[in-house]
Every structure is written in structure tokens, then in C-alpha cells.
N, C-alpha and C positions, 0 to 999 in steps of 0.2 A: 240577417233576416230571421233567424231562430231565434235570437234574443226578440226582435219585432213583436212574432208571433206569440211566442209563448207570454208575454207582456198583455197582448192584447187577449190570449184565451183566457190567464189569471183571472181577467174582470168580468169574463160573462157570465159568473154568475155575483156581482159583487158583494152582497150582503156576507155572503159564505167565507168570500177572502180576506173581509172586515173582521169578522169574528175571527177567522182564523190566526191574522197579523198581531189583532189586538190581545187574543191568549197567549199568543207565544210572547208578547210584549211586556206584558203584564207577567209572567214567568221570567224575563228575563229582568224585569226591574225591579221585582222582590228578590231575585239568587242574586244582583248586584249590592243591592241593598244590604243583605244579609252577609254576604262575603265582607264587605265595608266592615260591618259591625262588628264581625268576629276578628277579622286583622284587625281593627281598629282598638278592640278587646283588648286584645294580647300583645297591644303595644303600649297600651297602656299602661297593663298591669304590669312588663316589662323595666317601663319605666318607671313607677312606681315603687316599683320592688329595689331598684338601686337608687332611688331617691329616699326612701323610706327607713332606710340605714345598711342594705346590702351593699349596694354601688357594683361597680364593676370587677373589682377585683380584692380580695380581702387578704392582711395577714395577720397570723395567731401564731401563738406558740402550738408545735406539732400535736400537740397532747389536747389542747383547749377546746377546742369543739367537741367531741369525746365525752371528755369529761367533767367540764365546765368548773373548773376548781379555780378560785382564785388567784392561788398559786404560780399557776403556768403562765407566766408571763412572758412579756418580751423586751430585753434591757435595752438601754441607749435608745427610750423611746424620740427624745430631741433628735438625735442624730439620724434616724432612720428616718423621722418626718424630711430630715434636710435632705435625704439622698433622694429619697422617692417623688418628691416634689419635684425635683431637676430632672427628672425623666420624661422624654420626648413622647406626649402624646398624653400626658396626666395632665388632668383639670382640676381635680383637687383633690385632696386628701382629709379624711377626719380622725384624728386618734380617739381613742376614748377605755376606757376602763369600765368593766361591768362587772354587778354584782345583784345577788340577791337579798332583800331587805325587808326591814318591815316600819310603814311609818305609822305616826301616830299625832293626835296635837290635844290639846289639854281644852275644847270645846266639843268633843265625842268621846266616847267611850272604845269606837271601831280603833281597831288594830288591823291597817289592813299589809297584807305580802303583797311588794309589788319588784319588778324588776327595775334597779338602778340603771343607767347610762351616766357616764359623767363622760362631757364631752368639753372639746375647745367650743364654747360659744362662737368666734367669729367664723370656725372654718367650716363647723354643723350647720350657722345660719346658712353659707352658700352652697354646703352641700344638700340639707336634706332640704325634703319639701314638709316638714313638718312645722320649719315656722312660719308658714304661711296660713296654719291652722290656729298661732295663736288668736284668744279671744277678747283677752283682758291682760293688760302689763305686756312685759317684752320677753323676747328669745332667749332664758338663763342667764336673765340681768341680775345684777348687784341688787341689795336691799339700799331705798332712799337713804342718800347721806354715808354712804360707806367706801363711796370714792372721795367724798370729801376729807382734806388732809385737815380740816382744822377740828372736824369731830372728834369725839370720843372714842379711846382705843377697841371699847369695849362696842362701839358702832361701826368703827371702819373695819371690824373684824369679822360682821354677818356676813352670810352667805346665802345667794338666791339659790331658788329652786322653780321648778316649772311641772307643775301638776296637770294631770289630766282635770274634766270639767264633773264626770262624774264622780271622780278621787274628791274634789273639793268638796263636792255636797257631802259625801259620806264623811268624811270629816270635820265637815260645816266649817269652814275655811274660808278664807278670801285674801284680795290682796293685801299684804303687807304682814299677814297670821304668821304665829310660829308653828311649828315641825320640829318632831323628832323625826330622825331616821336611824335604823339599828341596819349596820351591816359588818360582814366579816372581818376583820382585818388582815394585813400580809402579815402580821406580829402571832397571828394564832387566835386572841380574843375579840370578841364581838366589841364595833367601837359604836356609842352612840355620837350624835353633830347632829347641832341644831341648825335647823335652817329657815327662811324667813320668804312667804310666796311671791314671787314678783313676776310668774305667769301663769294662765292657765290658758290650755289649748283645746280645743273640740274637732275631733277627727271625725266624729259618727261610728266609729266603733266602740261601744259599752266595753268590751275587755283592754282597750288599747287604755281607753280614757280611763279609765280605773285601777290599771298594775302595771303602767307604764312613768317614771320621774326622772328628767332630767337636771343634772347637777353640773357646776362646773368643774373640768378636768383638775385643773390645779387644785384646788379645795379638799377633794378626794383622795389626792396624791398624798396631802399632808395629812389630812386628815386618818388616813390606814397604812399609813407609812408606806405606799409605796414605792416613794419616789419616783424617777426615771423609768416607770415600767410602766407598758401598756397592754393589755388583754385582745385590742383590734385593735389593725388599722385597715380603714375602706377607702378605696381608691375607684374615682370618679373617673371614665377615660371621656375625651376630645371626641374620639369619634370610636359608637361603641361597635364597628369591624374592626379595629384594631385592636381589643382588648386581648388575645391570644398573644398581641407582637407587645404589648406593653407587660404584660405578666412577665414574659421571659425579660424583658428588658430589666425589671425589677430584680428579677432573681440575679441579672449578671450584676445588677449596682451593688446586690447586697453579698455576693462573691458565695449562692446557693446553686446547687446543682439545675441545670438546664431540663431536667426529667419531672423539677419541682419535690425530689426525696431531701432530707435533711442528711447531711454529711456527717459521721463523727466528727466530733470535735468540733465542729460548727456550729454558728449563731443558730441558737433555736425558735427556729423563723421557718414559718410555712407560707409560701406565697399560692393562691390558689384563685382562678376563674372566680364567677360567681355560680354558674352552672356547678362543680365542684365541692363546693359551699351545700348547695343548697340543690342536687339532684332532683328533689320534687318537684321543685318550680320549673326546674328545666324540664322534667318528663309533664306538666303540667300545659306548660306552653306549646310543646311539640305535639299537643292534640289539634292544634290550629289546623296542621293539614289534614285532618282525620275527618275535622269539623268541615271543611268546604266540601271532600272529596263527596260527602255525605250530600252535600246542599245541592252539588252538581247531580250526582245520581237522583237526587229528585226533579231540577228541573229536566232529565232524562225522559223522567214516567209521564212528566208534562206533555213533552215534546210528542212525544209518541202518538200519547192519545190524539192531541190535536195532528199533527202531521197525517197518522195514519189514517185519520176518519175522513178529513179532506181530500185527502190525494186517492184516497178508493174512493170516495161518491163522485170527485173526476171523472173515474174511469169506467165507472157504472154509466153514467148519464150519459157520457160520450164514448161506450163503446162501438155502437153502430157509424159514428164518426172515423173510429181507430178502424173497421172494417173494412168502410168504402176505401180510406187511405190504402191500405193492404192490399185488396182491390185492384185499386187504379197500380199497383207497383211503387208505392211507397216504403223504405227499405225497416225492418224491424227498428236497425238500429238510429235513426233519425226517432220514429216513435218512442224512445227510449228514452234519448237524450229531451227529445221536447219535453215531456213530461219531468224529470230532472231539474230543467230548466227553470221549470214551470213552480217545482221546491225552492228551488235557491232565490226565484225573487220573491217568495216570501219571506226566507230567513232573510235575506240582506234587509228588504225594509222593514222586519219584524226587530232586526239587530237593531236598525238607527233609531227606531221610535222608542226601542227598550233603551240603547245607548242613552238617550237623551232625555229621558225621564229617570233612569237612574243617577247620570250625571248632578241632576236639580238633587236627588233623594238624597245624594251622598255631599253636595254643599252643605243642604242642612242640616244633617248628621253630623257632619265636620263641624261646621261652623258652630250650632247650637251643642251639641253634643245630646244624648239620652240621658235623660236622671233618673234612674231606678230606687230611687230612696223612700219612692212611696211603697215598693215591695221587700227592699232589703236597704238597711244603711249600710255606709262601709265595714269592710272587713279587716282583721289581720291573719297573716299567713304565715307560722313561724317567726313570729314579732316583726314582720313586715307589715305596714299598713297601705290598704288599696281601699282609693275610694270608689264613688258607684255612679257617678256621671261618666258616662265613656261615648266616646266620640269617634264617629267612623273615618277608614282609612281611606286616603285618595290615591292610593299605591297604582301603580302601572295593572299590575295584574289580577286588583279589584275591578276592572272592566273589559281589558284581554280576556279572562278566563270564562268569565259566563258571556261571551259573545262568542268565543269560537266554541262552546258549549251549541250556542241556539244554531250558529251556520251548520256546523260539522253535523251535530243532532239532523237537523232538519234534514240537508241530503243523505244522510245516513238512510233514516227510518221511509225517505221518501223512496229506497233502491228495489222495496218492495213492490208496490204498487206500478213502478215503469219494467221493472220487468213480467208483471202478471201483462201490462200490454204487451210487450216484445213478443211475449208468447203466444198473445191470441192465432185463432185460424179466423182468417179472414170472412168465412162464410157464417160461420155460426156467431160471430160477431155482426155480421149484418141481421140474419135473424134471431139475434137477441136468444140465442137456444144455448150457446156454448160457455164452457167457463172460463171468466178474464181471469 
């Protein structure tokens, strides 16, 4: 009967309850909204960031991060691709050797410094998302005719390269142009190698697409002598809550310390997270909950406003109503609770109209995703590339949390107002003289 009741006083005055349902509704399906967008955000950029050549788990020689010397390498790169690959829970792996450089082509005058990658073309294609940005030509394909056996030595000898889109222009390049590229060698001297463009990529980052080249692994190897040596390896995991139990699994294939320290006398092999790697990104991302806690505390101040102004002009209009009750022997606490009541079936139907239009908000969020490229194009972050279409989350607790935000809120802020009734005295509540 109290649920009855308090259903039926909700609507006596209905304009009031409309407005009231439909602010809170409206608050709950922008904090859903908005919740979506930022998990959605930081899932992105998550994945992004290990697609973009971090991946999941990386290893260097101990010293290499640090110091970035070409030097420090890591031997028996074939063999360590072969171990790490047969590890339960790796999806893929990409070797590669990096280096600092500078290219150049005989139609510009620009010299520009860019950072080398030489990678496996097949295992880069599957791992990073970077060849899905090429534009023109292929993923650190061959020069035409250079897999061909009947060609000329001096053809089947070129070697592609894959420029950024503003790299090209500034060197007024295109497909099929030649390049120089100067980089260090492991021998001590600067080696030049010619190379020949067979793609160019568009990421929407200006710094990426202009001092970012990829080259192929092997090519580089001979080319700087460095044989069997690799500078990274990034390891892709299956499923990335297991990246913790694949790290260690690597460290035991490669017979490293379980703590991830390098042992005297042992392979000088650091296996490390990507968090690890790259602590910024990780302190970066873990602003996510910082970012909702924020979102909630505001639809809080929402709540309130509307909650509080509602549930006291209730008790204003009706408190000569709460008197007679008192009165006639009506007990505080029933007035308490009815009023109470009388919160909670606004937040419940203030939740399902907010549920359900944020529900629609967050399909097309998902589905379409946001393109922010007409206020920022893409980024890179520590030679990570992130682009700027982001697309919202449909996570469990993008709708749990700003719904038990509007219920909880609303009887919360509602505990006021039913206990100013609880308190009235009956008489000066009927002549309207006393304070509810």
C-alpha cells in the first residue's frame, strides 16, 4: 500500500515530477555518455599504443632503453624469436632493430633526421596497425622486379623502404624514387644503403609521418653488419590479463631471473611489461578513474539541486497534509518512509529513461565512433602512434556506475527533506506557523 500511495502522491503535482525525472535523466545520460567516452578513450589508446609498436610485452638488452646505443644488442635474435613464439598465450612477435638516421634523395636538397625501424615485414604487417595506414604501394615491399630471378643482380639487389606521407613531399619523392639513408653502423662507421620507395603511409600525425621509415629487417642486418642481433623484440599477448603470466613464462623459456634482473653471466635479455617500458603511459591511463570519479561528483551536484528543490517544495505544499496525518495519529516514521518512497520512484524511473537513452548514446558512440580530427589530428606518444576517432565503451560499468550514482544520490539527498517531516509538530504544521 505505501508503494500505492506514494506512486499516486508522486503525480499530484505532475508537471513538477516531469521536470524532475527528466533532469535527473538527462544527467544520467550525459555521465553515461561521458563515462563510455573516456573508458572507451583509454581503450583505445591502450590498444593503440601496443599496436603502434609497444605491444605487450618488450625485450632489450638491459642497458638499451637507457641508452639507446646501437650497440647493445641482443644475440641469437632467430633463436629467441623461435622460443618466444611457442609460448602459451603469445600472438605474435615482431623483431626489429633501430636506429638513428638521416635520409636524403637527389630531387631535394632537405636532409632530414628521422628514426629507422627495420622490421620483419610479415610479422610487423600482423602485428602493428600501422599497415593499415599505408597509402600508396605496400607494407616494406621489395622494389618492382627484385624478386624476380631472371633480373639483373644489380635489381634483385634493391631494397624497399616505406616513408611517411609528409617525409615524401619534403623530399619530393614518390613511388619507385631513390633514397639514401645514413645510419650507424655495429662496425663503428656511418654506413650509407640505398633504398628504393615502395610505400608511403598517412597516419595524421605531422611528426610521425616525417621522422618515422621503415625498412626491412634483414636488409639492415647486412647492411650494418649486424647479423643475428636485435635491439627489440614486442610481443603481442592473446589475451592482454595475461600479459603478467606470459612475461614470466618468457623469462623461464629464456632461462632469466623470475624478478625479471639479469643474472651474471647471462643472456643479456631484459624482458619487461609494457607498463615497465613505458611508465608514462601507464601513469597516463590510470587517470581513467580519476577522470569518471570527477564525472560522478558532478552528476552529484546535479542530483542534489534537483532532488533537494523537489522533495522540499513536497513538503512545503503538503505540510498541512503531514499535520492532520500527525494529528489523526499517523506514526513519524511511516511519514518518513513515505516521502523516501516517494525519492526512490523518481530515481528508479529517472534511472530507466536515463538507462535507455544512454544505452542508444553509447551504440552510436560505439558503433560510429567520434572523429576529433577536425580539432586535433592524430598523435604520437613516445614514438607510439594514436589516432583520434575514439569510440565509446560498452563495458558493464559504463552503465552500473552512473545508475547506482542517480538511485543511491537521489535517496541519499532525498534523507533530508523526510526527516524535516519526521520532525514536524503537528499543530504548527497545520497552521502553517512552524518550521518543517
Amino acid at each position: 500500500m505505501w508503494w500505492t500511495m506514494s506512486w499516486r502522491n508522486l503525480w499530484r503535482n505532475r508537471r513538477r515530477t516531469l521536470l524532475t525525472i527528466a533532469a535527473i535523466s538527462l544527467g544520467q545520460l550525459v555521465l553515461i555518455t561521458m563515462v563510455s567516452f573516456m573508458s572507451g578513450m583509454f581503450e583505445l589508446m591502450l590498444e593503440q599504443v601496443a599496436k603502434s609498436g609497444m605491444g605487450h610485452v618488450q625485450l632489450h638488452h638491459p642497458e638499451y632503453l637507457e641508452k639507446k646505443t646501437a650497440g647493445l644488442s641482443m644475440p641469437g635474435g632467430a633463436a629467441m624469436i623461435d622460443a618466444v613464439e611457442r609460448v602459451d598465450g603469445v600472438d605474435g612477435v615482431s623483431p626489429r632493430l633501430l636506429f638513428s638516421g638521416a635520409i636524403r634523395s637527389s630531387t631535394s636538397s632537405t636532409v632530414q633526421v628521422v628514426k629507422v625501424m627495420a622490421v620483419d615485414p610479415e610479422r610487423e604487417g600482423r602485428f602493428s596497425a600501422l599497415s593499415d595506414k599505408v597509402i600508396e604501394g605496400g607494407f616494406v615491399t621489395p622494389p618492382e622486379g627484385a624478386g624476380d630471378p631472371d633480373a639483373p643482380v644489380r635489381v634483385r639487389n634493391r631494397k624497399g623502404i616505406l616513408i611517411g606521407a609528409k617525409l615524401a613531399q619534403h623530399l619530393k619523392v614518390e613511388l619507385g624514387s631513390k633514397v639514401r639513408l645514413d645510419t650507424a653502423g655495429f662496425q663503428g662507421a656511418t654506413v650509407a644503403t640505398a633504398f628504393y620507395v615502395t610505400g608511403i603511409l598517412k597516419t595524421g600525425s605531422d611528426s610521425f609521418d616525417k621522422n618515422m621509415v621503415l625498412v626491412p629487417l634483414v636488409a639492415m642486418q647486412e647492411a650494418t653488419g649486424a647479423g643475428d642481433v636485435l635491439h627489440e623484440l614486442s610481443v603481442m599477448v592473446s589475451d592482454s590479463t595475461r600479459i603478467e603470466e606470459v612475461t614470466a613464462s618468457i623469462r623461464g623459456v629464456l632461462d632469466l631471473p623470475a624478478d625479471g634482473t639479469v643474472a651474471e653471466g647471462g643472456p643479456p635479455v631484459s624482458v619487461q611489461p609494457w607498463w615497465e617500458v613505458s611508465p608514462d603511459i601507464k601513469q597516463m591511463l590510470d587517470l581513467s578513474g580519476t577522470y569518471n570519479g570527477f564525472l560522478y561528483m558532478l552528476m552529484m551536484v546535479i542530483l542534489s539541486a534537483g532532488i533537494l528543490t523537489t522533495m522540499f517544495m513536497v513538503v512545503y505544499e503538503r505540510r498541512r497534509e503531514f499535520g492532520v496525518q500527525l494529528a489523526l495519529g499517523t506514526s513519524r516514521g511511516r511519514l518518513f518512509w513515505g516521502v523516501m518512497l516517494e525519492a526512490l520512484w523518481i530515481a528508479l524511473v529517472a534511472a530507466a529513461v536515463g538507462l535507455v537513452l544512454g544505452a542508444i548514446a553509447v551504440y552510436f558512440l560505439k558503433e560510429y565512433g567520434l572523429d576529433l580530427s577536425f580539432i586535433v589530428g592524430g598523435f604520437d606518444f613516445q614514438g607510439m602512434f594514436i589516432e583520434n576517432v575514439y569510440r565509446g565503451s560498452a563495458a558493464p560499468e559504463v552503465f552500473v556506475g552512473p545508475t547506482m550514482v542517480v538511485i543511491i544520490g537521489t535517496v541519499v539527498f532525498a534523507l533530508w527533506p523526510a526527516l524535516k517531516v519526521a520532525r514536524m509538530k503537528a499543530l504548527d504544521a497545520i497552521h502553517q506557523g512552524g518550521q518543517a
